[in-house]
Backbone as a ProteinNet text record, in pm:
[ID]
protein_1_A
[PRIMARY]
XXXXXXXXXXXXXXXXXXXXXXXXXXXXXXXXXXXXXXXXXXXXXXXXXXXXXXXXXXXXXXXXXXXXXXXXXXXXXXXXXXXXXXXXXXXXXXXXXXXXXXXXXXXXXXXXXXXXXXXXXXXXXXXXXXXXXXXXXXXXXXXXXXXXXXXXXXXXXXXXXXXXXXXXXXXXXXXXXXXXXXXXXXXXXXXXXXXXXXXXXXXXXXXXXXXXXXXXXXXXXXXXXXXXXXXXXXXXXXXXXXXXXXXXXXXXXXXXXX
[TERTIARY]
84.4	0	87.9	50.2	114.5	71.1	208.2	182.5	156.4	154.9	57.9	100.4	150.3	183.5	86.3	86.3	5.3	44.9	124.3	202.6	203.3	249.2	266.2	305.8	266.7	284.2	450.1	433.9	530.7	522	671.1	681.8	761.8	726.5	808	879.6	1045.6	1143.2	1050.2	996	935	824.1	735.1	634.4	692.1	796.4	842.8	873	972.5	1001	900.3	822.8	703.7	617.6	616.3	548.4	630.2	769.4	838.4	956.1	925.7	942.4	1129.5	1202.7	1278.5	1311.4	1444	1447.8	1442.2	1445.1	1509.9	1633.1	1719.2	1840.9	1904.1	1836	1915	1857.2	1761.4	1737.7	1815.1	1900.4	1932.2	2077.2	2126.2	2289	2286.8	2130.5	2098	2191	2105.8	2137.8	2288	2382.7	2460.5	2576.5	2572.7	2677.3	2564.1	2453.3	2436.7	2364.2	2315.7	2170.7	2113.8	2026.8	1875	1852.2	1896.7	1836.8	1739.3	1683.4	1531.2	1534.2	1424.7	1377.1	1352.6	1304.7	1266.8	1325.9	1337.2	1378.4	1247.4	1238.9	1100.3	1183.1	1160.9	1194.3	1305.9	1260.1	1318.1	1443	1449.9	1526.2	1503.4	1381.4	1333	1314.7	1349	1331	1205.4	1199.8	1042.9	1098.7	1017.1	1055.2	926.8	946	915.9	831.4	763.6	731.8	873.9	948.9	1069.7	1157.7	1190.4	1258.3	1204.7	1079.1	986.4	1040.5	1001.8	1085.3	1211.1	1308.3	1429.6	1466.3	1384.2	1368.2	1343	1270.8	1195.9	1289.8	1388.4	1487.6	1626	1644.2	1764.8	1727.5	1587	1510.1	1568.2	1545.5	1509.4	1629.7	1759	1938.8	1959.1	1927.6	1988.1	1920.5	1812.5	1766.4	1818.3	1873.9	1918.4	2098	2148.4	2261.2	2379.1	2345.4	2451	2491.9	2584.6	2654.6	2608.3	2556.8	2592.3	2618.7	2781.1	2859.9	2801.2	2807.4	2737	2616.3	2552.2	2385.1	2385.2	2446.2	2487.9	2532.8	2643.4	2709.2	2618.8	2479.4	2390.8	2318.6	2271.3	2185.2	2187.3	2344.5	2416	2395.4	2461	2472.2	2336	2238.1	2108.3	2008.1	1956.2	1866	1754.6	1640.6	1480.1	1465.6	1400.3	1309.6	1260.3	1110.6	1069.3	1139.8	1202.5	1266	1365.5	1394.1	1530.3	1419.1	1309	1236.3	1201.9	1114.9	1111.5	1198.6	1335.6	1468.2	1442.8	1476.1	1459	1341.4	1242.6	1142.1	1096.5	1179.2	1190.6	1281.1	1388.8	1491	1425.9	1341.9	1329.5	1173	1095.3	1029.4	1092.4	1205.6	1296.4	1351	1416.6	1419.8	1338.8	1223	1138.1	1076	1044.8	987.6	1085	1257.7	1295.2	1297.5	1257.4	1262.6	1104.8	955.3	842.6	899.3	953.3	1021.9	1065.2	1143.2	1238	1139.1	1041.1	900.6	802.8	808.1	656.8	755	879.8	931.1	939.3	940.5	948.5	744.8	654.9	575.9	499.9	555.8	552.2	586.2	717.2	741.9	687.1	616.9	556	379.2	352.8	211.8	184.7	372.2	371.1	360.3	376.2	409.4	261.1	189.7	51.9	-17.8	-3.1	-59.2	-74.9	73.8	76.8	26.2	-12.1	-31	-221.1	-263.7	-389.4	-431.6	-352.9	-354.7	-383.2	-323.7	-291	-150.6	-69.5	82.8	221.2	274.1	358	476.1	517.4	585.2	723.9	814.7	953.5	1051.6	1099.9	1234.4	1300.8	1333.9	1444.7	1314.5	1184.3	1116.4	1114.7	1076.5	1137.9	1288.9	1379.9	1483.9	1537.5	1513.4	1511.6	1468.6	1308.2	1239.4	1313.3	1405.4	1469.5	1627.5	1675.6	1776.8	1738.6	1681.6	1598.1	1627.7	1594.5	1560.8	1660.6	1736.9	1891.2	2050.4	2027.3	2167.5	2193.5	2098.6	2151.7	2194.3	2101.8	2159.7	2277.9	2316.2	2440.4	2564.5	2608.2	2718.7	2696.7	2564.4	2649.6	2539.4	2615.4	2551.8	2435.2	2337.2	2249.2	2296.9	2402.9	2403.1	2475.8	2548.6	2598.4	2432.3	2352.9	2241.7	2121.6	2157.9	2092.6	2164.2	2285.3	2350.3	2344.9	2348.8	2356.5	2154.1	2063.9	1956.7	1936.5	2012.4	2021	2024.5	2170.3	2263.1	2137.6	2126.3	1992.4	1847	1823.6	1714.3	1748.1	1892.1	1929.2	1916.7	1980.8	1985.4	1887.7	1779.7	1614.8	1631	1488.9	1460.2	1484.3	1474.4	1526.6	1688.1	1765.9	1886.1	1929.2	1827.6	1862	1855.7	1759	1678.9	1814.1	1844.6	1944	2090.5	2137	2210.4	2207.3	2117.3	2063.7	2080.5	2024.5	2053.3	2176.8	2271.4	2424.4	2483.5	2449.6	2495.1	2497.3	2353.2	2318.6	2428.8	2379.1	2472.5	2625.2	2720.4	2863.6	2871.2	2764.1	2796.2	2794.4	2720.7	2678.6	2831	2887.3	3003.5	3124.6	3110.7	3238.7	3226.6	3135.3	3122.7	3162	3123.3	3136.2	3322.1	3399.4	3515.5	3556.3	3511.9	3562.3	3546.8	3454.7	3448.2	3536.3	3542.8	3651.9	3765.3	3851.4	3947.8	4012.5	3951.7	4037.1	4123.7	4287.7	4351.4	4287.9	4313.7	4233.7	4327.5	4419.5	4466.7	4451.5	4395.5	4320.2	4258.2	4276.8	4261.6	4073.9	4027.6	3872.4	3825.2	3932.9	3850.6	3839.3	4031.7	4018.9	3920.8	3861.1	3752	3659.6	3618.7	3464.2	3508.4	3575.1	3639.2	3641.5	3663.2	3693.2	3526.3	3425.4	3318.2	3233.8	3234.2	3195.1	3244.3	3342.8	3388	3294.9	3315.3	3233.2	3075.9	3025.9	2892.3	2849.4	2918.2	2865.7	2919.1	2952.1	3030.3	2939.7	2837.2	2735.4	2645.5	2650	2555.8	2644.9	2772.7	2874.5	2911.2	2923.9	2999.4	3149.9	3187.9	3321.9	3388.8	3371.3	3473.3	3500.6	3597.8	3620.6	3445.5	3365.6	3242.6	3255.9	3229.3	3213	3294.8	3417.6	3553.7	3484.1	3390	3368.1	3256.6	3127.1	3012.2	3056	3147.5	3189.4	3269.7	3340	3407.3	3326.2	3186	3116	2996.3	2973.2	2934.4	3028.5	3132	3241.8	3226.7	3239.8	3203.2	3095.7	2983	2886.1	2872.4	2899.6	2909.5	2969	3138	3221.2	3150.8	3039.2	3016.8	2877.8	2785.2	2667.7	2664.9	2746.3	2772.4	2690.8	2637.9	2548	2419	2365.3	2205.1	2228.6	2297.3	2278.3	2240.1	2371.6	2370.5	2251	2219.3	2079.4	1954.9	1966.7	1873.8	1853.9	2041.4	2059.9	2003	2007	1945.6	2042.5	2187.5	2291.5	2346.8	2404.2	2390.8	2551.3	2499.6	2640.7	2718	2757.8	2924.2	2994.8	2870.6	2956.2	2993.2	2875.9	2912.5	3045.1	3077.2	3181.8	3311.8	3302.7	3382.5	3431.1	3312.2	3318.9	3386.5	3368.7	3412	3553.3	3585.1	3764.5	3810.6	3763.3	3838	3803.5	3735.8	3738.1	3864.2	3870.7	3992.3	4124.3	4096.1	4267.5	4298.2	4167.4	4210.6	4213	4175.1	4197.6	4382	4457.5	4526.9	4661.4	4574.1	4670.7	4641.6	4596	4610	4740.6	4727.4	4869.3	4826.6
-119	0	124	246	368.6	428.5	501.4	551.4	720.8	794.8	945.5	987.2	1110	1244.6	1320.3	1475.4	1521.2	1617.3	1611.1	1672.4	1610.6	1471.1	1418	1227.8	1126.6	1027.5	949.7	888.3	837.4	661.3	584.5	488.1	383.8	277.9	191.2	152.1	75.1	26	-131.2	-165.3	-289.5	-281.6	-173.7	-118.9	-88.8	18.6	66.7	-73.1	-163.3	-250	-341.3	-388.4	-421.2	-376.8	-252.8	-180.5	-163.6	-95.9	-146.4	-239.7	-329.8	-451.7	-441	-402.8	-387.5	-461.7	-511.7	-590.2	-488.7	-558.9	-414.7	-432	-541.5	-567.1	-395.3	-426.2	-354.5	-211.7	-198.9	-27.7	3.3	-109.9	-28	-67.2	-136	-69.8	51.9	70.1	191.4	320.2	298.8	437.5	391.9	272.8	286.1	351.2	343.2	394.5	542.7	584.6	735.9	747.2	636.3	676.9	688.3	641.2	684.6	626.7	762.3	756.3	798.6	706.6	800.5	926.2	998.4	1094.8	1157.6	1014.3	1067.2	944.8	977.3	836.4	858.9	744.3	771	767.1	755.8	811.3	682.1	574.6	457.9	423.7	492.8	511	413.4	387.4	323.9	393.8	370.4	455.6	492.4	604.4	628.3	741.8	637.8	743.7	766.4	968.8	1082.8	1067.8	1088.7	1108	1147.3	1257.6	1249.5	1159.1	1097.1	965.9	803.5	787.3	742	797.5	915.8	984.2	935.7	953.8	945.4	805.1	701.4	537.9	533.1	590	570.3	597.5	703.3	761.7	608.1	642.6	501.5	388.2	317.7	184.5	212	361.5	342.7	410.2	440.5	460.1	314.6	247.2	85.8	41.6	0.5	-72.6	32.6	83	221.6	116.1	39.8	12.2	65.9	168.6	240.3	190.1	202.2	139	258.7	208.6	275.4	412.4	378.1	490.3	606.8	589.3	664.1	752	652.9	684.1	821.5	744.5	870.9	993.4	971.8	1151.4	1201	1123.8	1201.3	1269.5	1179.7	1235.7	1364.9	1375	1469.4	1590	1565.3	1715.4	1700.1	1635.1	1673.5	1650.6	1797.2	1777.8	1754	1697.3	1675.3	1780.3	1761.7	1891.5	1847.7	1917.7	1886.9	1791.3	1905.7	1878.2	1758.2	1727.1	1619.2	1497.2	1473.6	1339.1	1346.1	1476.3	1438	1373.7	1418.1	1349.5	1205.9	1181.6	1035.3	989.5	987.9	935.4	888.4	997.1	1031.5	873.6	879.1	785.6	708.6	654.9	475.4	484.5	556.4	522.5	480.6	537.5	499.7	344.3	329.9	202.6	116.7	125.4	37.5	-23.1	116.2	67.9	8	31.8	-80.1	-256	-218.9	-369.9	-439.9	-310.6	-404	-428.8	-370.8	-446.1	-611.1	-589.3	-731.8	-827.3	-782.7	-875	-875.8	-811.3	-765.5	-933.5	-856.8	-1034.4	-1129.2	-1133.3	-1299.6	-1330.6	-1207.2	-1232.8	-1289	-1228.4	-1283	-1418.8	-1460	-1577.4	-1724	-1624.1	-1739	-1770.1	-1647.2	-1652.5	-1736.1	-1725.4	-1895.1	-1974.9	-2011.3	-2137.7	-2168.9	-2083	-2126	-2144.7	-2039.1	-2083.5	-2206.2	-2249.7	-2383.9	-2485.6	-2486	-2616	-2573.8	-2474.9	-2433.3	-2543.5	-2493	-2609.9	-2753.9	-2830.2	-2927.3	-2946.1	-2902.9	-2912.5	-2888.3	-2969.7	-2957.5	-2820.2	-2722.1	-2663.7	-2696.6	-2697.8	-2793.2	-2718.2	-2791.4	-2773.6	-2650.4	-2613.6	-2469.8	-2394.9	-2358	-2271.1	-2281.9	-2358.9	-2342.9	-2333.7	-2361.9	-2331.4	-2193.6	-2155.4	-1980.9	-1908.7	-1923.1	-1874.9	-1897.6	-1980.4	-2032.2	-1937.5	-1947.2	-1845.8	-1696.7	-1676.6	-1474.4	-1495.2	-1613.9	-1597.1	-1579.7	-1696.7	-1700.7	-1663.7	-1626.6	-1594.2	-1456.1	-1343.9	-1243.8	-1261.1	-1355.7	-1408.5	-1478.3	-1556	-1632.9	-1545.3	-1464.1	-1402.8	-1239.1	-1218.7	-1048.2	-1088.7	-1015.7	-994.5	-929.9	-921.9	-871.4	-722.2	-666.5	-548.5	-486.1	-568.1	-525	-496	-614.5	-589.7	-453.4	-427.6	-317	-190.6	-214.5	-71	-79.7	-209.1	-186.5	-102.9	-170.4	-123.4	41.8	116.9	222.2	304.5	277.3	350.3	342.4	193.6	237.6	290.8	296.6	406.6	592	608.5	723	802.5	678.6	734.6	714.9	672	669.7	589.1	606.4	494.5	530.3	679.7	721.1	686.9	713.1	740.7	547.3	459.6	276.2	252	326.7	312	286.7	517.1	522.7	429.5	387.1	307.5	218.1	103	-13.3	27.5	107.2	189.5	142.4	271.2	314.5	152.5	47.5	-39.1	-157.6	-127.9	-236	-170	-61.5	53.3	-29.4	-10.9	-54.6	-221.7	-306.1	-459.7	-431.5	-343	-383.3	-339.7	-227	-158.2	-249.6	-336.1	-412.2	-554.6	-547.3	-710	-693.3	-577.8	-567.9	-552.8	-543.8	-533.9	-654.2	-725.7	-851	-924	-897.8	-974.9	-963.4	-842.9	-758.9	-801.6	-863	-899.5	-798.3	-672.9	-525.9	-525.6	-495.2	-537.2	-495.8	-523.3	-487.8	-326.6	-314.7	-205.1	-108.6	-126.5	-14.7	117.4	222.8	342.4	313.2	306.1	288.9	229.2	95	-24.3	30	65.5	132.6	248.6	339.8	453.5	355.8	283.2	178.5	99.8	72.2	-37.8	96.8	201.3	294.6	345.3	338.8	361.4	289.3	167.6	20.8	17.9	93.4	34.2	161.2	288.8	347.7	377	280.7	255.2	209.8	110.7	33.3	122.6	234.1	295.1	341.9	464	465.4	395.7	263.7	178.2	130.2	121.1	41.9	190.7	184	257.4	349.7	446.4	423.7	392.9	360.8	274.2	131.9	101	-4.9	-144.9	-76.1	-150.5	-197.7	-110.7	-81.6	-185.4	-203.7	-271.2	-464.4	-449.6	-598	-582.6	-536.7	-547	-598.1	-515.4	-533.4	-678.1	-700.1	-834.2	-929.3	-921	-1042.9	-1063.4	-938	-933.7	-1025.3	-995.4	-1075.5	-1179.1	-1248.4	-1370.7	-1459.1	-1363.7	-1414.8	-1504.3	-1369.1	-1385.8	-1522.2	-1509.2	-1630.7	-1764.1	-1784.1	-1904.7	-1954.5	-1811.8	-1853.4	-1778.8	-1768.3	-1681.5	-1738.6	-1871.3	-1940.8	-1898.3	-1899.4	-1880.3	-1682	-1657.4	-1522.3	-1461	-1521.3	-1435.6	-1525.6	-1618	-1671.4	-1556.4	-1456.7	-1354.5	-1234.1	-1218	-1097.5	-1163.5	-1059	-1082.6	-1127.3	-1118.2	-1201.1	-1341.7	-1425.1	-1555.1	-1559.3	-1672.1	-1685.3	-1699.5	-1743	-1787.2	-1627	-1548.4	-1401.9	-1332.4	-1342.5	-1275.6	-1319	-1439.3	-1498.4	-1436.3	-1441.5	-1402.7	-1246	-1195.2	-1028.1	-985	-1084.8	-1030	-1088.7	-1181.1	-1230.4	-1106.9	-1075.8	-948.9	-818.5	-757	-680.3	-687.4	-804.5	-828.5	-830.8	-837.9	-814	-691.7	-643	-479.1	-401.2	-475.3	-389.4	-411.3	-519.5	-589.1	-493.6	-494.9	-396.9	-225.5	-191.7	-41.4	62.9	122.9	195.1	285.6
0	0	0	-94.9	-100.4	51.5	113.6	227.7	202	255	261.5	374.1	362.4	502.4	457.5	512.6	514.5	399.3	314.9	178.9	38.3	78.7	-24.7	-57.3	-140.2	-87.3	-124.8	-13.5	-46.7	6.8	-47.1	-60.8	33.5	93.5	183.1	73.6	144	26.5	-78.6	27	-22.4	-134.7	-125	-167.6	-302.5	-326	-418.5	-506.1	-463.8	-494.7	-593.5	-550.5	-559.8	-680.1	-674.9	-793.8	-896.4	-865.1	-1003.9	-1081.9	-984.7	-1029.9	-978.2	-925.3	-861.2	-736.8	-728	-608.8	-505.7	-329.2	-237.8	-219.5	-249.2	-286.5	-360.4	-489.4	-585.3	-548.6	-521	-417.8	-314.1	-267.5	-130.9	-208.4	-267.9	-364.9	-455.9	-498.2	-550.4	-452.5	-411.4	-242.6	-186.3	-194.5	-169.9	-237.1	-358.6	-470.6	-488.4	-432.8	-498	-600.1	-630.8	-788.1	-756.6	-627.8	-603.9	-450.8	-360	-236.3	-210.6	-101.2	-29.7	15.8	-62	19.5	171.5	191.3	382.7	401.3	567.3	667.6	764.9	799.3	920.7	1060.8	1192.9	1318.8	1368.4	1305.4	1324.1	1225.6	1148.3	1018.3	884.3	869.9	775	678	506.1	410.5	353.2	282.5	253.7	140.6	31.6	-118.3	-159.3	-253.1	-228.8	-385.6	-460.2	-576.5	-626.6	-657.7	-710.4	-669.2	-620.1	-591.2	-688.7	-688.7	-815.4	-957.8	-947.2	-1114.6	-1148.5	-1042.5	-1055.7	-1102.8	-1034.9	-1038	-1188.1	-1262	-1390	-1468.5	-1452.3	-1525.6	-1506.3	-1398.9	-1397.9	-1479.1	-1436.1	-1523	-1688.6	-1761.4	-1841.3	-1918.5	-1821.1	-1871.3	-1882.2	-1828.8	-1799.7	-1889.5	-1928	-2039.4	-2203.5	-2168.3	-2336.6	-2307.5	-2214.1	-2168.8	-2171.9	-2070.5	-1961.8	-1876.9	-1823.7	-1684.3	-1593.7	-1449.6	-1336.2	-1332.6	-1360.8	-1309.7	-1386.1	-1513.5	-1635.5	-1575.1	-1549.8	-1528.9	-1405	-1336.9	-1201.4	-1253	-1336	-1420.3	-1462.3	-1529.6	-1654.5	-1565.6	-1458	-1349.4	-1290.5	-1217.8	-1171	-1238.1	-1378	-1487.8	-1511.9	-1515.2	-1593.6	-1454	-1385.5	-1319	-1385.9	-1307	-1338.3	-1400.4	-1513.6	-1563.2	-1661.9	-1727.9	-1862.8	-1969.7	-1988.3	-2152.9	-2126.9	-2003	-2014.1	-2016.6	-1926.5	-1978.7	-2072.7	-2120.3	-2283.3	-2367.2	-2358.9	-2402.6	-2421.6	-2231.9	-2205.5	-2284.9	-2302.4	-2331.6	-2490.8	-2565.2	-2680.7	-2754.1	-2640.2	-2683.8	-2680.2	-2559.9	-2523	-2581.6	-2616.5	-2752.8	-2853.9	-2948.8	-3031.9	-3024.3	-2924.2	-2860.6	-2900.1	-2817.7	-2815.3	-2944	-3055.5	-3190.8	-3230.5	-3224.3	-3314.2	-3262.2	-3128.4	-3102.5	-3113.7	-3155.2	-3172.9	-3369.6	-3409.4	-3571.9	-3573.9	-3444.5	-3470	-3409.9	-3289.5	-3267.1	-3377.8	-3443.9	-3557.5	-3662	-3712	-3804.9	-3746.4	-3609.2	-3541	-3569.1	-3553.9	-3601.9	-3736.5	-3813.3	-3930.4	-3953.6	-3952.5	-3866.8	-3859.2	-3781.7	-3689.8	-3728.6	-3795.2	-3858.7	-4010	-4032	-4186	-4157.7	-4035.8	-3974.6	-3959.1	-3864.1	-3861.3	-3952.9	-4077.7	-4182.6	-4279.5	-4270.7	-4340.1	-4246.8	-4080.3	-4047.8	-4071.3	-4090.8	-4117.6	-4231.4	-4333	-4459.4	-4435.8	-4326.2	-4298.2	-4324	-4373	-4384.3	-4300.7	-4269.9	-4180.4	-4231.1	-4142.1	-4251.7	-4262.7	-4385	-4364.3	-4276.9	-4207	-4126.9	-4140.2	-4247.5	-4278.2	-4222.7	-4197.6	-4201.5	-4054	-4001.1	-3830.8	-3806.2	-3843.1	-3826.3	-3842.7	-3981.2	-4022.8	-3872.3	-3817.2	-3693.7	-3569.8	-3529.5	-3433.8	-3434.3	-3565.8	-3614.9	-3544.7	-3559.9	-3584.5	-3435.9	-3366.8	-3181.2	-3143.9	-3183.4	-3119.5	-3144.2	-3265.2	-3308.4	-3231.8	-3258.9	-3121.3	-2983.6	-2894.6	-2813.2	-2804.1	-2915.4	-2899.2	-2893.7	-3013.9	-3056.3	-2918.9	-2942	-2810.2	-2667.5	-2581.1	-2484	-2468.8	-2384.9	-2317.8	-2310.4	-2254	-2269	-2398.4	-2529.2	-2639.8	-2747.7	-2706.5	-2755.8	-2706.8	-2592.5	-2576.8	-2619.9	-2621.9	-2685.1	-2849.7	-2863	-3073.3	-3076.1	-3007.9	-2992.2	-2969.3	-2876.8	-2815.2	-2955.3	-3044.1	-3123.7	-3239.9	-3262.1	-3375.1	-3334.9	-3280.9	-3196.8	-3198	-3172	-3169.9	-3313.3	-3397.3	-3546.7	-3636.6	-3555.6	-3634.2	-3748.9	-3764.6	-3927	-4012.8	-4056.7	-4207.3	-4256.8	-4112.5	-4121.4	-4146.2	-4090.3	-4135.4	-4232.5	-4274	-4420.7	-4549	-4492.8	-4557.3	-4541.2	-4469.4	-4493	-4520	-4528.4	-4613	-4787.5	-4805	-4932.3	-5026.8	-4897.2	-4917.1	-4921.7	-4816	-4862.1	-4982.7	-5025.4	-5159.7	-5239.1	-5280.3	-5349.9	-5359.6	-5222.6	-5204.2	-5260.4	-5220.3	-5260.7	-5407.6	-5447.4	-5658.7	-5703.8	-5612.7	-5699.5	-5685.5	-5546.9	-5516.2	-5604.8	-5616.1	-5706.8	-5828.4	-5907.8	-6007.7	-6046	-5956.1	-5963.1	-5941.2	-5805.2	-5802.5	-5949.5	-6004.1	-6137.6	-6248.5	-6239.6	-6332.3	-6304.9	-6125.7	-6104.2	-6107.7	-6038.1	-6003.9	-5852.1	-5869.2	-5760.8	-5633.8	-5508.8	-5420.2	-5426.3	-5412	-5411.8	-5485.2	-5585.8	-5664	-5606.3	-5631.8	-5534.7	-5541.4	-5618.7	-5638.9	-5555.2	-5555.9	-5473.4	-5297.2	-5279.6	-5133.5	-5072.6	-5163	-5158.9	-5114	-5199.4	-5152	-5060.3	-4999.9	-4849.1	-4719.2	-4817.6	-4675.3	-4621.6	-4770.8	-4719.9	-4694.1	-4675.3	-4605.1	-4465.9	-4472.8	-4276.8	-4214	-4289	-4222.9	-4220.7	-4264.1	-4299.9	-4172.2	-4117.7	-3955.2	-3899.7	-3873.4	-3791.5	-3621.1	-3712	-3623	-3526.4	-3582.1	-3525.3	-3404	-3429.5	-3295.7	-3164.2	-3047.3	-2979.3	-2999.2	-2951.6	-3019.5	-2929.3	-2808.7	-2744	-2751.9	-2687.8	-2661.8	-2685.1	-2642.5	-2621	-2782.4	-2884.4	-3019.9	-3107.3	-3036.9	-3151.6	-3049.2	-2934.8	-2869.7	-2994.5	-2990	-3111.5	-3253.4	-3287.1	-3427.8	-3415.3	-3361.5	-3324.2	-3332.1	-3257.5	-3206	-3350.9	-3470	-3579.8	-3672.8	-3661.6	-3755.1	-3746.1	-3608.8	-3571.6	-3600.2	-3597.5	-3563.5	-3781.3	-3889.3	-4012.3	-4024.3	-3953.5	-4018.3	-3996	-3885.1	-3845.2	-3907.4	-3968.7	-4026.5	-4134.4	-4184.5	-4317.7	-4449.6	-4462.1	-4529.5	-4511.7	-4351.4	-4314.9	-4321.7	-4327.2	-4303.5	-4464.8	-4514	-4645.9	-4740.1	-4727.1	-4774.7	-4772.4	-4669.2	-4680.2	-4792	-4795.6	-4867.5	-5077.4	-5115.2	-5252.4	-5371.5	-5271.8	-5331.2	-5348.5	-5475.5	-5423.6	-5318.6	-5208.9	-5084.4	-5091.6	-5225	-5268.9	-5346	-5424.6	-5441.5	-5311.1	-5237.2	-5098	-5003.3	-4986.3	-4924.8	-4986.8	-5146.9	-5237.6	-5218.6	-5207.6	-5183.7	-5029	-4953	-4742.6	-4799.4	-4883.7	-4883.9	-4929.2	-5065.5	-5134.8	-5013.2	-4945.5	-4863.5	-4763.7	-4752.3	-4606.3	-4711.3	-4824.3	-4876	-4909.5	-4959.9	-4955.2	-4850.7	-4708	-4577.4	-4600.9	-4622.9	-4648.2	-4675.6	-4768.6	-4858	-4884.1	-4766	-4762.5	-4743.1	-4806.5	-4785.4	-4661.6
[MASK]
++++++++++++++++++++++++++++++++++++++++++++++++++++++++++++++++++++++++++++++++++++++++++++++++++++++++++++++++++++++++++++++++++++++++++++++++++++++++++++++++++++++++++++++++++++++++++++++++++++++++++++++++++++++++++++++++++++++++++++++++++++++++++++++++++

């Protein structure tokens, strides 16, 4: 039950807890490192949080799921008092957020609505078609973390849909021009070829961190290619053996950069 003074209500640690889904564990390490102490103490010294103490809770919930660390979250806090325009901010983002992740639920939907469809038919549907659906689930999970996935999430949220759009674009664009050389058997060192390698690396650029976090993402992408580079590139509109063909010649002209 919400408790009530004669001002304004406020919250037992448990209560709070409770409602937003928060351990009292992680509330009271909250208040130990400085993100979010209680408002009041009662006579006995029991905590009791304030409506802004709630706000503040909503704001941390929703730095941590954008995947910030802690320490982070505390600086933003610090330099950015409560006010209007900064939740708008916040809010702005983890809308952003959020639509790109009802996308990646909307295609597991899709999905999963062939599947029903064909057993509608009476037809079992074949194997690659649950497998493909099983792919979409798990390959993010496998290759990044929980929090690499909330930051590749964050970065494409930040840079909106037009700006995905456009780079989906920019990239069909780069595969047609690089193939067409690989075919040609143009050295990788070719100043042409290095222009289009230099604007391929920076094509993912935005989407990764630039720290250290950024060069683990891009790493765990590489990876993730070398090991399903068949089921992956089965998507793209290219056949898998030009594509394989096209990431070798890329790595020789990283290769051979002057």
């Amino acid at each position: 039950m919400i408790g009530e003074d004669a001002t304004a209500r406020w919250w037992s640690i448990g209560e709070l807890a409770r409602a937003s889904g928060v351990t009292v564990r992680t509330l009271r390490h909250y208040d130990e490192i400085g993100v979010l102490r209680s408002g009041e103490r009662t006579a006995s010294g029991h905590r009791r949080y304030t409506a802004a103490d709630l706000r503040r809770l909503y704001r941390v919930r929703s730095l941590r799921a954008l995947g910030m660390p802690l320490d982070e979250i505390k600086e933003v806090l610090a330099s950015s008092p409560e006010n209007p325009a900064a939740m708008r901010t916040l809010l702005r983002t983890q809308l952003r957020q959020l639509t790109f992740q009802a996308e990646q639920i909307q295609q597991l939907i899709e999905q999963i609505h062939g599947l029903l469809r064909q057993l509608d038919e009476a037809s079992m549907p074949d194997p690659d078609q649950f497998m493909t659906t099983l792919e979409m689930i798990s390959m993010l999970e496998t290759y990044f973390t929980q929090e690499q996935r909330d930051e590749l999430a964050r970065r494409r949220g930040e840079l909106g849909a037009e700006a995905v759009e456009e780079a989906k674009t920019h990239f069909i664009e780069l595969v047609e021009q690089l193939l067409r050389h690989v075919q040609d058997g143009t050295p990788a060192d070719d100043p042409q070829v290095q222009e289009l390698v230099r604007r391929w690396d920076e094509l993912a650029t935005p989407f990764h961190a630039e720290d250290a976090r950024g060069e683990q993402t891009k790493a765990a992408a590489r990876r993730m290619w070398q090991e399903h580079r068949d089921q992956l590139s089965a998507r793209l509109p290219w056949p898998t053996e030009k594509m394989v063909e096209l990431l070798a010649y890329l790595e020789r002209a990283r290769t051979t950069a002057h």
